[in-house]
N, C-alpha and C positions, 0 to 999 in steps of 0.2 A: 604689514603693520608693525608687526616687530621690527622693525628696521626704520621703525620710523617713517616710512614711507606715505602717504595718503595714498586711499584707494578709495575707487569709486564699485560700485555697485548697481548694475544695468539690471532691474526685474523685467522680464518683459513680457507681457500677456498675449496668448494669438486668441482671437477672435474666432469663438464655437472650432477649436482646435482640432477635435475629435470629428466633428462634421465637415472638416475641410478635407479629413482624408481621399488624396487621388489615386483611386485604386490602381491605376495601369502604373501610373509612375511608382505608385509602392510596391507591385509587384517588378516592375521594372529596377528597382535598386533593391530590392531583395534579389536578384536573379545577379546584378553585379556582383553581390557581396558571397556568393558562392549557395548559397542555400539549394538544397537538393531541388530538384524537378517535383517530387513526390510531395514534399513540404509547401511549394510554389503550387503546384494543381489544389491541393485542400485548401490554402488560405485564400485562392483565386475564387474557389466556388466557395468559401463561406461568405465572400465579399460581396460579387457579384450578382446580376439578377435578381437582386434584393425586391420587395415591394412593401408598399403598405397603405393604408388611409387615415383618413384624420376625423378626427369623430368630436363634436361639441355637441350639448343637452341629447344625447343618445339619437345625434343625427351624422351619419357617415356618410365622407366623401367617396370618390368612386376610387377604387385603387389606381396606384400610380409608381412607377419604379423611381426606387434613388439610387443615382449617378452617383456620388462620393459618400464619406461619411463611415466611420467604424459603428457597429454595431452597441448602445449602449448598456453600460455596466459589463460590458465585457471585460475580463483580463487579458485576452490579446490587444485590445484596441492600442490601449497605451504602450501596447512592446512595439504594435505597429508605427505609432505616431516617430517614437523614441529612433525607430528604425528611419523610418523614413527622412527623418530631418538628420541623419547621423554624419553625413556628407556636409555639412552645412558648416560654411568654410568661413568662417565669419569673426576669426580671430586676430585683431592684430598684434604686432608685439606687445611681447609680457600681459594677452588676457587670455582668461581662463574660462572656458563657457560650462558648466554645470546644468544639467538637463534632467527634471525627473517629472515622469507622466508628460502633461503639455507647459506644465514651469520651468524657463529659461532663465539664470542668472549667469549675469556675462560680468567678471570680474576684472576689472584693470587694477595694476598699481601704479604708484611713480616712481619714476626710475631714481636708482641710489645712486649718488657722489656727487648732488648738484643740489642749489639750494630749493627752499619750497615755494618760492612762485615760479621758477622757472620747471616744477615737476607738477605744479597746480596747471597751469599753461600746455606743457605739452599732456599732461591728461587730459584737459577739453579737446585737444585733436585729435585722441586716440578715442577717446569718448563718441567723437561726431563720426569718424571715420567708423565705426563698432556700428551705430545706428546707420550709416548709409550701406554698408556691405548685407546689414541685416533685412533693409529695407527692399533689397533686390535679392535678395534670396526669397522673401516673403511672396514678390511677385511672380519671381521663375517656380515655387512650388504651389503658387495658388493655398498660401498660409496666410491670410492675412491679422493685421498686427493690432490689436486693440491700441491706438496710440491714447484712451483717457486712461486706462488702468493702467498703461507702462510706466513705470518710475524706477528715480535711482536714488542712490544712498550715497552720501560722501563720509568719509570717515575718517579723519586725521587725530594725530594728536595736539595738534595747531590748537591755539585759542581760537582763533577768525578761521572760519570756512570761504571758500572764493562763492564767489556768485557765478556757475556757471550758467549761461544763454544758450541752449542747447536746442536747436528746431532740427524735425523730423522735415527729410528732403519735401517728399508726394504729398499731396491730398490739401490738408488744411496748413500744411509748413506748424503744425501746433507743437508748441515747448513740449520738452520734456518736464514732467512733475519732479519735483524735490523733496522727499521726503525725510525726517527726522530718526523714521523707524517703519517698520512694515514688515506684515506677515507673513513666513516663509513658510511653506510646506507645514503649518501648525506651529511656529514659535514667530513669536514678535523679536527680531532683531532689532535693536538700535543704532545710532550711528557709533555711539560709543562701546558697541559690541558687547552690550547686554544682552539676555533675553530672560 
C-alpha cells in the first residue's frame, strides 16, 4: 500500500475448524516435520480414543467415540490446528498468508510499474486462483471452508474500487462477500486501514 499499490484482503473462516482436526494426518505431518517419537506417542494418545455423551434436560446419551476434533479450550488444539495446515501451499505470486488459531488472512497486492486497472485485473486472477488452490486444500485436509463468513477487503488509494465478481469453485459457486471493514483477531480494520 505504500507504493501505492491496491491490495486485496482474503479473511477466510473454516467451518468448526478445531472439530475438523484429522488426527492421523496431524500426527502424520507432525512425524514429516521432524518432531520426536516421544512428543508424537503423548500427543497421539491425548488425541485418540477419545469418548463422550451428549446429555440435554439431565438426560444422557449412551457414550460414543470421536473420530477427529482437538480437545476444547485446550492450548494445544490451536498449535495443533496451526501445525497441521502449515504445509498449505496456497500462495500465489506476491500473496502472503497469515495464520493465527483457526483465522486465515491471505494477503495479495498489485504489482508495481503498471497502471491501476490493469493491477485491479490481474488482482481478481490472483484473487480467484488464491480461492481455488484454497478450495482443494480444504478438501484434501477435510477443512472445510465456511464460504457465508469468508470475505475480503479491497483497499486502494483509488477514488473508485473495481467491482470484483469473485465465485467460489464447489458447492453453491457462491460470491465471495465484500466488505468495507471487518474484525480481525479483536480490531476492526477498514479498507482505508483504520482500526
Amino acid at each position: 500500500m505504500s507504493n501505492s499499490a491496491p491490495v486485496c484482503t482474503v479473511f477466510v473462516d473454516f467451518r468448526a475448524a478445531f472439530d475438523q482436526l484429522w488426527y492421523l494426518g496431524c500426527i502424520g505431518k507432525l512425524r514429516n516435520l521432524g518432531i520426536p517419537s516421544s512428543y508424537l506417542n503423548w500427543i497421539e494418545a491425548w488425541l485418540v480414543n477419545r469418548r463422550c455423551y451428549i446429555e440435554i434436560n439431565r438426560c444422557k446419551s449412551r457414550w460414543f467415540s470421536i473420530e477427529k476434533g482437538g480437545p476444547q479450550g485446550s492450548v494445544l488444539t490451536p498449535t495443533l490446528f496451526i501445525t497441521y495446515n502449515c504445509d498449505m501451499n496456497i500462495s500465489p505470486s506476491g500473496c502472503i498468508s497469515h495464520f493465527f488459531a483457526d483465522d486465515l488472512a491471505g494477503i495479495l497486492a498489485g504489482q508495481l510499474g503498471i497502471k491501476y486497472s490493469s493491477q485491479c485485473l490481474d488482482l481478481e486472477k490472483r484473487i480467484k486462483t488464491f480461492l481455488d488452490c484454497l478450495e482443494y486444500y480444504s478438501c484434501l485436509t477435510d477443512q472445510p471452508i465456511n464460504l457465508n463468513k469468508t470475505e475480503a477487503m479491497f483497499t486502494a488509494r483509488a477514488i473508485g474500487l473495481p467491482s470484483f465478481d469473485i465465485h467460489f469453485s464447489h458447492g453453491t459457486k457462491e460470491s465471495i462477500n465484500w466488505v468495507s471493514e471487518y474484525k480481525y483477531l479483536g480490531y476492526i480494520i477498514s479498507s482505508k486501514l483504520g482500526w
